[in-house]
N, C-alpha and C positions, 0 to 999 in steps of 0.2 A: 686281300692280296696275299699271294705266298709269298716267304721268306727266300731266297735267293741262297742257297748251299754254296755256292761261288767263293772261292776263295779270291786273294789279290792276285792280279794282273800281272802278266811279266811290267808293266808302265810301273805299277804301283811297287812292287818288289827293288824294279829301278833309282825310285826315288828316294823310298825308305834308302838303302843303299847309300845314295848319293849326300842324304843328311849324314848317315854314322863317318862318310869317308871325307868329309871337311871339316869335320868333327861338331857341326851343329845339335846331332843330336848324339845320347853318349849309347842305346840300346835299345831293340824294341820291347817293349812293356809285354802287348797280349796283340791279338787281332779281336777285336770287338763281336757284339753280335749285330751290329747295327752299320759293318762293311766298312770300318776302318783298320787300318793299322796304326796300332799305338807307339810313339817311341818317346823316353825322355829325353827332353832337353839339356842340353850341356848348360845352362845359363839358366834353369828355372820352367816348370810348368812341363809342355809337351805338344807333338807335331802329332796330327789325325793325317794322315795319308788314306784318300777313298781306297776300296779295292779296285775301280776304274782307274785312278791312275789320273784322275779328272779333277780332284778337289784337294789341297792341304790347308790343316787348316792349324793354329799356334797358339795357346793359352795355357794358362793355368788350370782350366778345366773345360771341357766341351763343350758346356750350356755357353761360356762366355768367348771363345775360340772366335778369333777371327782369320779370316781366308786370307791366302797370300797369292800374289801376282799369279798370271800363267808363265810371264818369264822366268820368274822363281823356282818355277814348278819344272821348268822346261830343261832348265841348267843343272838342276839337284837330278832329272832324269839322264842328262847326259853325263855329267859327272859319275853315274851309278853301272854305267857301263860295265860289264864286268873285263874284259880284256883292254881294257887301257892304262 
């Protein structure tokens, strides 16, 4: 299977966003090769945003990250709005 050159999604770029603007996360880290967006956490550890825009995920490290709501996912995209 090929690797996907696809950067994040305007969803995924939203969300990212919508973490740094409630102040849950404090900056993004890297974008992965493996089609997240890395950000750290204001409170410890760090949020995996898919590049789909489809998956977040919260831990202290990725192997042990677990997924958060879609409503979670839905409000941090709305939140991430940029003209609001």
């Amino acid at each position: 299977m090929a690797e996907s050159l696809a950067g994040p999604t305007v969803r995924a770029k939203r969300i990212a966003r919508g973490l740094m603007r409630t102040g849950r996360a404090i900056h993004v880290m890297a974008t992965t090769k493996d089609g997240f967006i890395c950000l750290r956490s204001a409170i410890g550890g760090f949020y995996w945003v898919a590049n789909d825009g489809k998956r977040v995920l919260r831990g202290e490290n990725f192997k042990e990250a677990e997924g958060l709501q879609g409503g979670f996912i839905s409000a941090m995209e709305r939140v991430g709005v940029r003209d609001r």
